[in-house]
N, C-alpha and C positions, 0 to 999 in steps of 0.2 A: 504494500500500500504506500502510496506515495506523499511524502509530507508536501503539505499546500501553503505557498506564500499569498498573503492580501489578494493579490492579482488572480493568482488560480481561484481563490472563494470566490471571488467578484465574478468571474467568469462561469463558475456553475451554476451559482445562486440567480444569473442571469440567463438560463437556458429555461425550458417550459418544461423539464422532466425535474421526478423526485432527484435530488442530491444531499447525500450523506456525508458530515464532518464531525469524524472523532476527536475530540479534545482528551488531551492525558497532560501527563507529567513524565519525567522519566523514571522519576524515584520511586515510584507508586507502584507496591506489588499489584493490585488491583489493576492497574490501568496496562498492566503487563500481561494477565492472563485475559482482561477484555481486547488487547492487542493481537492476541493471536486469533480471540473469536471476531473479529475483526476483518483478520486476513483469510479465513474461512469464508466470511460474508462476502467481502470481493469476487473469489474464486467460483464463486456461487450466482456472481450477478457480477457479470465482466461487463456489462454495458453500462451499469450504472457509476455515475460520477461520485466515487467516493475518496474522497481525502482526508487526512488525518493533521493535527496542528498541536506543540507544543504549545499549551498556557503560556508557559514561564516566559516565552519571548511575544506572546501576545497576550497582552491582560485588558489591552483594549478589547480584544474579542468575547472574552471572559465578562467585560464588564456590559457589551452593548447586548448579550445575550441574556445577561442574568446568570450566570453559570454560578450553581452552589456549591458543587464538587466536579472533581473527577474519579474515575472516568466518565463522560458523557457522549451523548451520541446526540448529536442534531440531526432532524430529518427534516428537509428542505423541499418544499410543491410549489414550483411555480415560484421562486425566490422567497416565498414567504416560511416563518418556519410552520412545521407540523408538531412535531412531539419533541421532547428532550427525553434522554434513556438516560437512567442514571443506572440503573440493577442490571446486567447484562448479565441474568440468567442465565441461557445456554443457547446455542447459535439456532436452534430451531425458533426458539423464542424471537430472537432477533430478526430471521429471514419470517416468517409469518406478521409481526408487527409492520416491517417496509415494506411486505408485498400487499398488504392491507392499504397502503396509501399508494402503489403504481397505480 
């Protein structure tokens, strides 16, 4: 999964399909095992625009989103948001939730 600078968000968030952006930390056992369900998600939905973004070098994002913790997951319709995941229970979980809003 490919980490995303301002520009790449601005450019998904600006398409007319669902897009997904993981926000973590690096330090975060949590946001380490939601990373790899993560890269399962991807693999599972190769067309879908998903990108991943360390907080720590953007806390602007953190803050224009409202972000309480990490890990999170934004899901994005139409540039607007849809849901924040903060439990990243198990990848079925997670591909049943986004294919609920394609």
């Amino acid at each position: 999964m490919q980490e995303w600078s301002r520009k790449m968000i601005s450019e998904a968030l600006a398409g007319d399909q669902v897009s997904l952006i993981y926000l973590y930390t690096p330090l975060c056992g949590t946001c380490q095992v939601a990373g790899k369900m993560m890269t399962v998600i991807k693999e599972l939905l190769p067309n879908l625009p998903i990108g991943k973004t360390d907080l720590n070098y953007m806390p602007d994002v953190a803050e224009k989103w409202e972000i309480e913790s990490v890990p999170c997951l934004l899901i994005f319709k139409k540039g607007m948001l849809e849901e924040k995941v903060y439990a990243f229970q198990s990848v079925p979980y997670l591909l049943n939730k986004i294919k609920s809003l394609i």
